[in-house]
DOLUMMAR-982281 format. One record per atom (N, C-alpha, C): z, y, x. Coordinates in pm, whole numbers, plus 32768, in hexadecimal, padded with zeros to 4 digits. Atoms other than C-alpha are relative to their C-alpha. Layout:
! DOLUMMAR-982281
ZYX
...
! end
This chain:
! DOLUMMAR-982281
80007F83804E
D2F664FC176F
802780758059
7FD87F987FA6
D306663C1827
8055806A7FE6
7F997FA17FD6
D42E67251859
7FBE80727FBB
7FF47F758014
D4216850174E
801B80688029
7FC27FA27FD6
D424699D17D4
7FFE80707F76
7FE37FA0803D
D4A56AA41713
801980977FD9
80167F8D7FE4
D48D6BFF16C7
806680217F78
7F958006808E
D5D86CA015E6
8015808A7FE5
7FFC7F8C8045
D6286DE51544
804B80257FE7
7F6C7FCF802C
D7356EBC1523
7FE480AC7FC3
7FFE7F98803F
D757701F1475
80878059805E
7F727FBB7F90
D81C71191570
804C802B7FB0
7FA17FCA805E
D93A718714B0
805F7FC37F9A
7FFE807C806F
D946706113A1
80507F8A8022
7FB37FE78058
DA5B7025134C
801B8052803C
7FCA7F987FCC
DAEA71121456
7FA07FE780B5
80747FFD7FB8
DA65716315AF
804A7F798077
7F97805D7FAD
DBA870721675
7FCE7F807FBE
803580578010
DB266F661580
7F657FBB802C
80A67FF47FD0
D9A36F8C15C1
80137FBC807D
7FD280317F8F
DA146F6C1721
801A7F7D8014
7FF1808E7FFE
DACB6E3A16FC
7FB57F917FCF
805D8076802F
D9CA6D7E1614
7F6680098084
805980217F85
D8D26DD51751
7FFF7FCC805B
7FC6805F7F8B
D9A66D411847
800C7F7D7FD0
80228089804C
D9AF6C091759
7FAE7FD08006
80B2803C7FE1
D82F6BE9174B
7FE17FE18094
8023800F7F7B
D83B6C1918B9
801C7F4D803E
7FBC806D7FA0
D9076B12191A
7FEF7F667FB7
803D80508043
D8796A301800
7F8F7F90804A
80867FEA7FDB
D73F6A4D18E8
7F7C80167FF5
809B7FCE8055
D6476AE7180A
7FBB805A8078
80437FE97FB3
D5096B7718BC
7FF4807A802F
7FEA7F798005
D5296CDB185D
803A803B7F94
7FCE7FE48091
D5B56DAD1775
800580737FF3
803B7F79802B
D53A6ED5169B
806B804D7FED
7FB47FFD8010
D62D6FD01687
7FB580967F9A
800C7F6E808A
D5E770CA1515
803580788040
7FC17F708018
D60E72411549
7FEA7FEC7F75
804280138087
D640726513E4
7FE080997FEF
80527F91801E
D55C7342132C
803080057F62
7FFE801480B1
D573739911AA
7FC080057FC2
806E8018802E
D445734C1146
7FB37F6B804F
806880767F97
D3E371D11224
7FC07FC47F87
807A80388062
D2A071981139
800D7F6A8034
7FFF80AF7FE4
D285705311EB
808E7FA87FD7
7FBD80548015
D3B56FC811A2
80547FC87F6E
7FC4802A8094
D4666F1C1055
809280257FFC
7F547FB0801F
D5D36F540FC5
80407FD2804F
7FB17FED7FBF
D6746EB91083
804D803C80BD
7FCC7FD27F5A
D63C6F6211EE
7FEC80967FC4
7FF87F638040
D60B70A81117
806E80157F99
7F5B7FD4802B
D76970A31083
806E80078092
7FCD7FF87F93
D7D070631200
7FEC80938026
80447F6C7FB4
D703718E1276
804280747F70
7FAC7FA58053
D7B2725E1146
80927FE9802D
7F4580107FE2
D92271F61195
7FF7803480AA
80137FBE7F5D
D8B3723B132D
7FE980D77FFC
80277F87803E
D83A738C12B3
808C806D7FDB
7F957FA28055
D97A740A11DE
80577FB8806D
7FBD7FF77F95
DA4073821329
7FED80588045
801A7F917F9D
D9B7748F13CC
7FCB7FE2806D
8028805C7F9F
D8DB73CF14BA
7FA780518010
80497FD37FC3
D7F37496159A
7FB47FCE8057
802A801D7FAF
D6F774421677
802680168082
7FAE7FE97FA5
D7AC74BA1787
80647F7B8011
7FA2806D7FE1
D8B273C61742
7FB27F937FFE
802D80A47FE5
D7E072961737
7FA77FFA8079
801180077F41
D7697300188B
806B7FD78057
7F8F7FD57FAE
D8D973121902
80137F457FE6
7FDB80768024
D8F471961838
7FBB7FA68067
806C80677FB6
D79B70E71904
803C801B8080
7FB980127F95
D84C71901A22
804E7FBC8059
7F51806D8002
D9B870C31A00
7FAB7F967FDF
803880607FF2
D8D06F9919C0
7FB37FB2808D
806A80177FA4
D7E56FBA1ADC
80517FBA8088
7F9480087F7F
D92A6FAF1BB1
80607F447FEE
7FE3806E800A
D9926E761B21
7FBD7F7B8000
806A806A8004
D86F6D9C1AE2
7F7A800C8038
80847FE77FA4
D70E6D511B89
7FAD7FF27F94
806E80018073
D65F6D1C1A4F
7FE7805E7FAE
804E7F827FFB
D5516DEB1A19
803580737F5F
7FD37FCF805E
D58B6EE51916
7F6280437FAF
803F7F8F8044
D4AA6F93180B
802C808F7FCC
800F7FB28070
D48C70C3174A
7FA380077FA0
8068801A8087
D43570A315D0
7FFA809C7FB3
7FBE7F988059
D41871E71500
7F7780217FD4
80607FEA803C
D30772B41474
7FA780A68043
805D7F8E7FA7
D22273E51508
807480917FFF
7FAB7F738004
D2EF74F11479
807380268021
7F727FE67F80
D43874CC153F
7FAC8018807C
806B7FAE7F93
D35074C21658
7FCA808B801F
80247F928012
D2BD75EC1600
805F80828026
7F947FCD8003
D3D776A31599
80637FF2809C
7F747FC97FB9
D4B3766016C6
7F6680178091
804B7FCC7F95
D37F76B117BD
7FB57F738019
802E80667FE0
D26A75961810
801E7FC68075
7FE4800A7F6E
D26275BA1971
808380018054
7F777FFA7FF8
D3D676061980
803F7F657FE3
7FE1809E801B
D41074AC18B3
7FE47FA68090
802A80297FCF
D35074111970
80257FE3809E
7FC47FD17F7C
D3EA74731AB8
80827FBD800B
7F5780428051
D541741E1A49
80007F467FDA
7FE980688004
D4E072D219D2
7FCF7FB6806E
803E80607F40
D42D72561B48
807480138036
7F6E7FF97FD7
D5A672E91BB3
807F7FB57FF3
7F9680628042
D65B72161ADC
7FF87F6D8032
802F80907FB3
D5B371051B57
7FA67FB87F73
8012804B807C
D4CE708D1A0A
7FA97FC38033
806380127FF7
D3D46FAA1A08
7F5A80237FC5
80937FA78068
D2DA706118F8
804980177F9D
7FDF7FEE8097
D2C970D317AD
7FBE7FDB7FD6
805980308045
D25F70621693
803680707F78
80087F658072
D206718C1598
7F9C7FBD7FAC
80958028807E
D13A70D41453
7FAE80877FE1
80487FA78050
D0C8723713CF
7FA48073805B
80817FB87F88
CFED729B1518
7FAC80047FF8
808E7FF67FE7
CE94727A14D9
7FA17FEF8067
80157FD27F9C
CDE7724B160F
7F9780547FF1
80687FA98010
CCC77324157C
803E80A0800B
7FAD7F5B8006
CDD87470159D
7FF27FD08087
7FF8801E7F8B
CDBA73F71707
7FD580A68057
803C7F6F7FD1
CCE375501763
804C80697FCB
7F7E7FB7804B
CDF17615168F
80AD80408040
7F5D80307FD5
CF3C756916FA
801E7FD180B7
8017807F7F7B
CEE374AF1855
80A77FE18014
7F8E80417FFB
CFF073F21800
7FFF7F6B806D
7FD5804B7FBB
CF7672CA189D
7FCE7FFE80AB
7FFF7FA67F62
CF10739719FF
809C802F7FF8
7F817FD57FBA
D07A740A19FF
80677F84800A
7FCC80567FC7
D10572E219F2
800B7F938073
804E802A7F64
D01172601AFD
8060804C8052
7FD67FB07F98
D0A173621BC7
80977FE9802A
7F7280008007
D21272F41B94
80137F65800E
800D808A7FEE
D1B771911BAF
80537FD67FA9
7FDE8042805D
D21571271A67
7F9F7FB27F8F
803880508021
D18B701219C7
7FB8802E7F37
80227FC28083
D0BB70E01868
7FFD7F6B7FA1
801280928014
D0F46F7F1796
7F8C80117F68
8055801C806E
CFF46F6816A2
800A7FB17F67
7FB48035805F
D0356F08152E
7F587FE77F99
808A8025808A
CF036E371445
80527FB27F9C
7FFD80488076
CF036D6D12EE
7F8E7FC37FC2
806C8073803A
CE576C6E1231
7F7D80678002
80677F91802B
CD5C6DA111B5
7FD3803D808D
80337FAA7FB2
CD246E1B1313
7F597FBC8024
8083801A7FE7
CB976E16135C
7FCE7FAC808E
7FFD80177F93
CAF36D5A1470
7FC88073803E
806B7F477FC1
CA196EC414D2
80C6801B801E
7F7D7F907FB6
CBB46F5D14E6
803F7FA0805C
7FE980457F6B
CC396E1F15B7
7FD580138068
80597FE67F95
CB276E501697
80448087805F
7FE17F907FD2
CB8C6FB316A4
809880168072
7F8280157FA4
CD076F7516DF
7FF97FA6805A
801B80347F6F
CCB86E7917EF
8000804D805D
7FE27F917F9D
CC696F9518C1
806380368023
7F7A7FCD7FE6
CD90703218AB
809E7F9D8003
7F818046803A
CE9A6F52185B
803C7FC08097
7FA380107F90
CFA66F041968
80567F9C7FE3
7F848075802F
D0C66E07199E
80047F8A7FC3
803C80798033
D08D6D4E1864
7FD780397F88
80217FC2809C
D0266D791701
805B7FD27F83
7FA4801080A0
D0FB6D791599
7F9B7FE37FD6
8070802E803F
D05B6CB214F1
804D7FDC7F3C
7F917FFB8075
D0F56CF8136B
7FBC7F6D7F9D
803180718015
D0D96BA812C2
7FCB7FCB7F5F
802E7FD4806E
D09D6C39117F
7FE580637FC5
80117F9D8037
D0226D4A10BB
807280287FB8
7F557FED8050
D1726E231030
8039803A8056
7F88800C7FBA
D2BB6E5F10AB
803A7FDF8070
7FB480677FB8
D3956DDC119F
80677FEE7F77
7FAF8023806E
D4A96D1210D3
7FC47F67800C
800F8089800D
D4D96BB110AE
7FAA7FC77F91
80518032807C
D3F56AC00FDC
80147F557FF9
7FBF808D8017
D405697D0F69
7F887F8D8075
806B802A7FEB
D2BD68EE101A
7F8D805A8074
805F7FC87F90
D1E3694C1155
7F8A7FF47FB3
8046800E8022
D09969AA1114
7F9C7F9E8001
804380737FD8
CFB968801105
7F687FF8803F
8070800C7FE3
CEAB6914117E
8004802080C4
7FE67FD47FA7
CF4D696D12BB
7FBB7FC78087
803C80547FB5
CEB7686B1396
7F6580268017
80657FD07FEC
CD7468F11362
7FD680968024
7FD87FBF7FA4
CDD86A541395
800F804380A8
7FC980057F98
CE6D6A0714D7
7F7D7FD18040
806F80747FC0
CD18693F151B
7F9780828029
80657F7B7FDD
CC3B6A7C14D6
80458080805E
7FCE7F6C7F9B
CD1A6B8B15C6
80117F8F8083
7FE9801B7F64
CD416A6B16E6
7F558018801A
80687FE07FB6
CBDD6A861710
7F9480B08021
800C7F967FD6
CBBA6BF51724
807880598060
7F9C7F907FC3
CD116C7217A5
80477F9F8053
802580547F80
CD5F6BAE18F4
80C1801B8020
7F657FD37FF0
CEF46C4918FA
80517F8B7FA0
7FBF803E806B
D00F6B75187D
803F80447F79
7FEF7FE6807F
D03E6B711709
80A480057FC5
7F97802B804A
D17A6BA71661
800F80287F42
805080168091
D1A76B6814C7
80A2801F7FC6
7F777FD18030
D29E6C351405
7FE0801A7F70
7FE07FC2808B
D3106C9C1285
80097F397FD2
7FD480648041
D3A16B9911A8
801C7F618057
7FEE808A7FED
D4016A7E1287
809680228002
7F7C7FEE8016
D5856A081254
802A7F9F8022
7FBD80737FEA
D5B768B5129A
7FB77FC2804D
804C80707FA7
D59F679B13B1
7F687FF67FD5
808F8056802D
D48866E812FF
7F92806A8010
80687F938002
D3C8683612C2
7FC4800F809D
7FFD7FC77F9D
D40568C0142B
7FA47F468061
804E807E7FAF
D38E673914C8
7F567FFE7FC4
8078801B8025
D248675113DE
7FAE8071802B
7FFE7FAB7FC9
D1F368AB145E
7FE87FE5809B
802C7FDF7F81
D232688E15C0
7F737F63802D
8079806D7FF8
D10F674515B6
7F83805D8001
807F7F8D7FEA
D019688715BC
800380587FEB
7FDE7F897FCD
D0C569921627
801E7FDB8086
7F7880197F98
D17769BF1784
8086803C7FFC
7F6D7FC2802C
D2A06A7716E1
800D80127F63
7FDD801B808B
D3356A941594
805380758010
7FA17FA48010
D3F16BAD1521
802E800E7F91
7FAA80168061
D52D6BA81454
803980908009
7FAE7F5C803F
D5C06D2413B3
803C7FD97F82
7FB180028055
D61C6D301252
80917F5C7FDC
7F89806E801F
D6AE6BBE124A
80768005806B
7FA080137F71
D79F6BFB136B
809580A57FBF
7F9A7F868043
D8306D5012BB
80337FC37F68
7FDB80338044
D8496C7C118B
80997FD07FFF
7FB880867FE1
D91A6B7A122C
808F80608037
7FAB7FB27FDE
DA006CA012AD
805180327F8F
7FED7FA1806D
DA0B6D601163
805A7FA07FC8
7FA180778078
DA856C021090
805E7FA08074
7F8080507FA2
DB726B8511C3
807480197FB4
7F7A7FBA8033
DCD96BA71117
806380088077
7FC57FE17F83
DD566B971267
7FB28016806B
80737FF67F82
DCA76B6413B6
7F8B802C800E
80917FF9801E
DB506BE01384
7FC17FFF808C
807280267F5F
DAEC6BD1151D
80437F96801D
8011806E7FF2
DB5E6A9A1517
7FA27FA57FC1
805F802F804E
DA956A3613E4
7F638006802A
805E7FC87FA4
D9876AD914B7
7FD17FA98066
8026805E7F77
D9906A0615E7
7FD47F7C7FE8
801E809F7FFD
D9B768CA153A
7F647FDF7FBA
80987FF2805D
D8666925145B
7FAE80338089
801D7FFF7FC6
D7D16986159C
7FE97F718078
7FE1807C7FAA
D8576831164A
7F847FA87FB2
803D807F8032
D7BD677C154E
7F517FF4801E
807780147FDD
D69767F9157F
7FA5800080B1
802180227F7D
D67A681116F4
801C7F8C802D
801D80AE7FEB
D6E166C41738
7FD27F9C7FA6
804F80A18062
D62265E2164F
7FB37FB48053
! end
């Protein structure tokens, strides 16, 4: 059986920005593969309640994009594993594209992953020419519903690897992977040639082992802030060992 790699999620700010911190150095040393790190926004369309009650409590902390530059910073200095940025166009926007952009090749990131890009604003935004230019990995985000004519399309462009969302919806835990996933995964390996990784609703071992059988990564968010939220004590310990379990199986 082959060695899960993992891809994990944190919300800068959530619960505070010294915690954030520490549940990243947890994942790190866990040895997950990478890990997304939320600017939160107040509006993440893509995501379900529970990383959008994170990104509200990060928010009324007073959490800036600035500071979760200053956070990937104090990370970068501690750990070698790669880092993301997750957020949404309009922090981008708002704090300058090319400016972002600049700042995060400084920080040291490995890409972003922005769901609400379009690559058809491409002549608009050249969002993913400026990230070319900064050598950051533009990560590409499909779903069950995506076309084979727009695979095709994102093939061209698509860098690093691809999000591959493993259901139509939310992020947020569910009781059941999609069952059609296998086939899915069957129709984008033979157009999109980058490794796959398969996120929203996975939460447990069993899930995350049936998943990575046709994916090459798995990605765990809302169940990991869960497991924090209902800790009555330890919650980055509760963290590691739900991480253990699933990296060593």
């Amino acid at each position: 059986m082959k060695k899960i790699k993992l891809m994990t999620h944190i919300v800068a700010g959530y619960p505070s920005m010294v915690e954030s911190e520490k549940i990243a150095l947890a994942m790190a040393k866990s040895g997950v593969s990478f890990i997304e790190i939320q600017i939160p926004f107040s509006d993440p369309i893509a995501d379900g309640p529970t990383i959008m009650d994170a990104n509200e409590k990060s928010i009324l902390n007073g959490t800036t994009p600035e500071d979760c530059f200053h956070l990937i910073q104090r990370l970068k200095k501690e750990t070698k594993t790669p880092l993301l940025i997750m957020s949404y166009f309009n922090i981008l926007f708002n704090y300058g594209l090319e400016k972002f952009c600049k700042k995060a090749q400084e920080s040291g990131i490995y890409g972003l992953i922005i769901p609400d890009v379009p690559i058809d604003e491409e002549k608009y935004d050249h969002y993913l020419k400026i990230c070319k230019k900064h050598n950051l990995h533009a990560i590409q985000v499909i779903s069950p519903i995506t076309t084979e004519a727009r695979l095709k399309k994102l093939a061209k462009v698509a860098s690093g690897f691809v999000y591959c969302v493993s259901s139509t919806g939310t992020t947020g835990e569910r009781n059941a992977i999609n069952p059609n996933l296998r086939a899915y995964m069957k129709k984008v390996k033979k157009i999109i040639k980058l490794p796959l990784a398969v996120g929203f609703g996975i939460s447990t071992p069993e899930q995350a082992a049936l998943v990575s059988k046709h994916a090459d990564m798995v990605v765990i968010g809302s169940k990991i802030i869960n497991i924090y939220k209902n800790s009555p004590k330890d919650g980055i310990s509760e963290i590691t060992k739900f991480l253990g379990g699933i990296l060593t199986a």
